[in-house]
N, C-alpha and C positions, 0 to 999 in steps of 0.2 A: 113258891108258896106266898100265899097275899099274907101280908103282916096287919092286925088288927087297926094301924095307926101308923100315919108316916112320920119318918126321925124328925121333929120339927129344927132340930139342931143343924143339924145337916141339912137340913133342907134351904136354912137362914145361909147356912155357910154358901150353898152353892148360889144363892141370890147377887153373892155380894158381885156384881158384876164389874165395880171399878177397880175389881184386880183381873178382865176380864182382857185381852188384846182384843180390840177392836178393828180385828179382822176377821174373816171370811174363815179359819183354822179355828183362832178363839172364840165364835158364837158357834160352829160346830162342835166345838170341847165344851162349851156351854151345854149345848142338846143332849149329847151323851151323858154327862154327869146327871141331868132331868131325867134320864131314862132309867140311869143304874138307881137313883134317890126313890122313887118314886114306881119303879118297879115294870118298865116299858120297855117294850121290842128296839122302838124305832120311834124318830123323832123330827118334823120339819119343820121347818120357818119358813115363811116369804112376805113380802111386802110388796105391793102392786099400787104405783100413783096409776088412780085413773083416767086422771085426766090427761099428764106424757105417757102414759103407758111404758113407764120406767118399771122395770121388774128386778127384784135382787132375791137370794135364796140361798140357806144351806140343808144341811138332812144328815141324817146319819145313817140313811140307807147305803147301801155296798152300791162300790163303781159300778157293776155288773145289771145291776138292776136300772141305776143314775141314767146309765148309757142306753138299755133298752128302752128307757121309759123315752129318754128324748127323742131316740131314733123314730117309735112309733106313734112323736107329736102327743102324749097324752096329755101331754101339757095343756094343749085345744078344750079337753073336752073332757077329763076328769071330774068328775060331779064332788067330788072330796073336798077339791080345790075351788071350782067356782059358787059351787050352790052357800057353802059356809061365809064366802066374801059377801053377798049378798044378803047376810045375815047380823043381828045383833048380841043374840045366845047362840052360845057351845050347839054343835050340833052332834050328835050319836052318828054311826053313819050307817044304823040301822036306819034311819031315817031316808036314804037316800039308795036302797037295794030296787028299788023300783024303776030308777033312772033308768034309761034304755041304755047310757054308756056304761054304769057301775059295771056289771056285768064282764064287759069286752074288756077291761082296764085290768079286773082283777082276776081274770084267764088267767093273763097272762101274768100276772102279780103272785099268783100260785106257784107256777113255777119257780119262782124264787123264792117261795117259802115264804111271802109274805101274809099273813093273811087279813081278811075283808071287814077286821072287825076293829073301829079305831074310832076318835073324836076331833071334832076340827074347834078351834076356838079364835074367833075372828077381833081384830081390833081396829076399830076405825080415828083411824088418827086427823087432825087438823090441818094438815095440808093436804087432802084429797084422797091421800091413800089409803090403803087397808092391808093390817098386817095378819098375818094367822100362823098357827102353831098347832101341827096334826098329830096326832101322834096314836101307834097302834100295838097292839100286844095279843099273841097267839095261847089264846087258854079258852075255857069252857064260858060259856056263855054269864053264868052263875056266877063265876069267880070275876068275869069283865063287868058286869052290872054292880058288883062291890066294890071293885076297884076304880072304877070311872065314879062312886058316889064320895070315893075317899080320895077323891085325890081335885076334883073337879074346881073346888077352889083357889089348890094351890096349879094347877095350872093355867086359870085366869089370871092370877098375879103374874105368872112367869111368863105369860103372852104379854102382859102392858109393859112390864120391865124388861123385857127384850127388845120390842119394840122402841119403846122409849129410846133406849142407849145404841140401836143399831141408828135410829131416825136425828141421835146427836153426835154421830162418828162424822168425822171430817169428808172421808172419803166414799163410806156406805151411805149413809143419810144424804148427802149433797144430790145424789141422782135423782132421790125419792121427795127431798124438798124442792128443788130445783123445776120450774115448768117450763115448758118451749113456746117463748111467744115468738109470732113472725115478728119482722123488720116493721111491717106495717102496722102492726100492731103496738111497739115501741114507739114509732111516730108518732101515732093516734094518742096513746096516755103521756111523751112528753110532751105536746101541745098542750093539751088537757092542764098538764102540770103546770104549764104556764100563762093559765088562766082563757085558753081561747075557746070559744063556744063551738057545740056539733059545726053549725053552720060557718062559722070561721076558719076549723078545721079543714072543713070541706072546701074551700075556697082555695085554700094554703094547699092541699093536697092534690087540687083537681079530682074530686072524690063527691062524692053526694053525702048530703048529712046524715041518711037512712043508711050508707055503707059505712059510715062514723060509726055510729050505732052500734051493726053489728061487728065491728071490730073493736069497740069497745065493751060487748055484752062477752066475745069471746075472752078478750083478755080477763073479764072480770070471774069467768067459769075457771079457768087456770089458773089464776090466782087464790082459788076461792074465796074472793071477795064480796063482800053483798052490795056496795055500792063504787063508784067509781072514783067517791075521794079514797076508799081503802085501799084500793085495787092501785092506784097513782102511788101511796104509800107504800105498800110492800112490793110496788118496782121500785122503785125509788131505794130500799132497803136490798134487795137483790142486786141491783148494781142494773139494771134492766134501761133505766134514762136517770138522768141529772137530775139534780132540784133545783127552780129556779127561782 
């Protein structure tokens, strides 16, 4: 039964996430608590850097389903998952019944008792990545349009403070902040750092100034840096080249 109003008490309690273990067990006992508060089936996380295409993830979905779902790649092509990354606002996933894959994903989501009717809340965080938090619940249409209007705030907060705290965990965050610059691209911004010009560069490298360039345009896109003194700075902070 939807409750008129969520426990805001409980609800604070289960925020508090620096009593949370900041592993992969403790933000999945995070989800679950979101679901039982707030009155949900089922509950997921991911965060996706785009630019390494570093991916981390929990859920509170059953193994049985975990394992079908990977086996059958829906990870590929999920419209739940990718159309909402793409996004700035919560999406309904009414919004997304028209996708050619919805359809084929949630055949087979059926059979596990899952059912098609759920909301994705996407957060685009500062190092290039994007985090989201889906979440779905099996009732009447009538009673999900109430409950998505009563709850819809408090799981925008619960998507930024998730995110937030998995994106400053030692061992979870490090893959999602962390980018893959090549060796030659290291080259390219310590030069840089130490004051030498494209064409200098080019010289020292056996390289053309316009391949400077794009080895510096690339490092500056994985970094998400706007300029290539920033881009120098947070290598430099990364541990990526020296400061000279």
């Amino acid at each position: 039964m939807l409750e008129a109003s969520i426990d805001i008490g409980a609800f604070v309690e289960i925020f508090d996430l620096d009593s949370v273990d900041k592993t992969e067990e403790g933000f999945t006992s995070f989800l679950h608590d979101l679901c039982e508060n707030l009155e949900l089936d089922y509950a997921t996380y991911c965060a996706v850097n785009t630019v390494s295409d570093q991916v981390i993830g929990f859920t509170t979905y059953d193994d049985a389903w975990k394992e079908h779902y990977t086996s059958q790649r829906f990870q590929n092509i999920d419209p739940t998952l990718h159309l909402p990354m793409r996004s700035i606002a919560p999406i309904d996933w009414q919004r997304l019944r028209e996708h050619r894959d919805f359809d084929r994903v949630f055949e087979h989501a059926r059979d596990f008792k899952i059912k098609d009717q759920g909301l994705s809340v996407p957060i685009h965080g500062p190092y290039g990545e994007v985090g989201l938090i889906s979440v779905t619940r099996d009732c009447s249409l009538g009673t999900w349009e109430k409950l998505r209007k009563n709850v819809i705030t408090e799981l925008q907060t619960a998507a930024v403070s998730l995110h937030d705290t998995v994106m400053q965990s030692d061992t979870l965050g490090y893959a999602l902040r962390r980018p893959q610059l090549s060796s030659r691209e290291c080259e390219v911004l310590q030069w840089t750092a130490a004051g030498k010009s494209q064409i200098d560069i080019g010289v020292i490298l056996t390289i053309s100034s316009r391949t400077v360039e794009v080895h510096l345009r690339s490092a500056r896109s994985k970094l998400s840096a706007l300029s290539t003194p920033q881009a120098v700075g947070r290598a430099i902070g990364m541990g990526f080249i020296q400061p000279k």
